[in-house]
N, C-alpha and C positions, 0 to 999 in steps of 0.2 A: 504494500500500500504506500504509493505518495504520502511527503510528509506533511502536505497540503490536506488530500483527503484523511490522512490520522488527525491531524488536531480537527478537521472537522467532525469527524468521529467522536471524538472526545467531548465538543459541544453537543450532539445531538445524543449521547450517552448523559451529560448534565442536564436537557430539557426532559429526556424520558425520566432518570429519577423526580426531579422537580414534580415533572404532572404528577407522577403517583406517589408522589409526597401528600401533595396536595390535596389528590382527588380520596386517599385514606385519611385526610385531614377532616374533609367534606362529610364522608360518609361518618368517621366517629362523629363529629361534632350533627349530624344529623338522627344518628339511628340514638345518641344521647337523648334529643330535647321530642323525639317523637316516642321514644322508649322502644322500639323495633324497629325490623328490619323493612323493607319494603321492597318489594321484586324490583320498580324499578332503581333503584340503588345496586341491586347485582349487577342487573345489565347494562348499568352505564359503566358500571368500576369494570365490568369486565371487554368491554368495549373500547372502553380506553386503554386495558392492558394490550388489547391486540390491537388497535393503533400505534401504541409506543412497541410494540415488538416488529412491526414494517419498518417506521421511523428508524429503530435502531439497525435494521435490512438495509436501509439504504433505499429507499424503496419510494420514488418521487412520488406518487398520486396520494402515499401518508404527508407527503412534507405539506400537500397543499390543502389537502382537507384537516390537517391539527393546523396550519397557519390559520386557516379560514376559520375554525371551532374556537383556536387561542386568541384570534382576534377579537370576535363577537361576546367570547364570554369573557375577557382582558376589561372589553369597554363596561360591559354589563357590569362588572363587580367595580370598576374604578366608578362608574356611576351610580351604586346603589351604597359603596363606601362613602362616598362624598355628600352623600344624601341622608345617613345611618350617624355619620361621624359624631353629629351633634346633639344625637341622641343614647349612641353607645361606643361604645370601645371595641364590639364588633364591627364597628365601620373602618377600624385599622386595618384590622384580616380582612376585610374586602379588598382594601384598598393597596394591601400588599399582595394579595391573590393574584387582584386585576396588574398592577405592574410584574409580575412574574409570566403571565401569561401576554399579554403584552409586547414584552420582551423577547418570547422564546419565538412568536409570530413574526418577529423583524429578523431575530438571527435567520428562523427557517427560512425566509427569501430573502436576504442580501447580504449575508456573510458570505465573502469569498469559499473561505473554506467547507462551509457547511453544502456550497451550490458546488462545489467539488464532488465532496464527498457522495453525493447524491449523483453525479456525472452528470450536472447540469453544462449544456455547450459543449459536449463533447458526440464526436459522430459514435452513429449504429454500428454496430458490426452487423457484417452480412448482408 
């Protein structure tokens, strides 16, 4: 492996922990304040596992559908953070939710390295 696509490997091995940091962050702090579990909380944590297991493949059509998911829900929690703040101190964890997700949206389409690693601009074989 180029050492272009290894450090972007590296980044996109940091965005997949991060989501499932996160997303077990979500689900405790949710199956907490409902006191159970709820089907769909399985299938989104395990939805996202297997997103973040393409993502980590290298596997472009994951880059653009978690850019596209960490965009929409990036904005959603920096705006429901900012809205929350002045009522609670859950409005921080949004609002750091939403910049981590965010963030991971921008690396996945414009880090060098990461459009590397994914063999973005590079021809087909065959």
């Amino acid at each position: 492996m180029e050492p272009q696509s290894a450090a972007g490997r590296r980044l996109v091995l940091a965005i997949v922990v991060a989501t499932l940091a996160l997303s077990v962050l979500v689900d405790v702090m949710l199956i907490t304040n409902r006191g159970s579990e709820r089907l769909w909380d399985i299938v989104r944590f395990l939805l996202t596992v297997g997103l973040c297991v393409f993502l980590y493949r290298g596997v472009n059509w994951a880059r653009w559908v978690a850019s596209i998911l960490f965009a929409l829900g990036g904005l959603r929690s920096l705006i429901g953070g900012g809205t929350i703040l002045a009522r609670s101190m859950a409005g921080l964890l949004l609002l750091g939710m939403g910049l981590v997700y965010v963030a991971s949206a921008v690396i996945l389409l414009f880090v060098p390295t990461v459009k590397a690693y994914f063999g973005v601009g590079k021809p087909k074989a065959g």
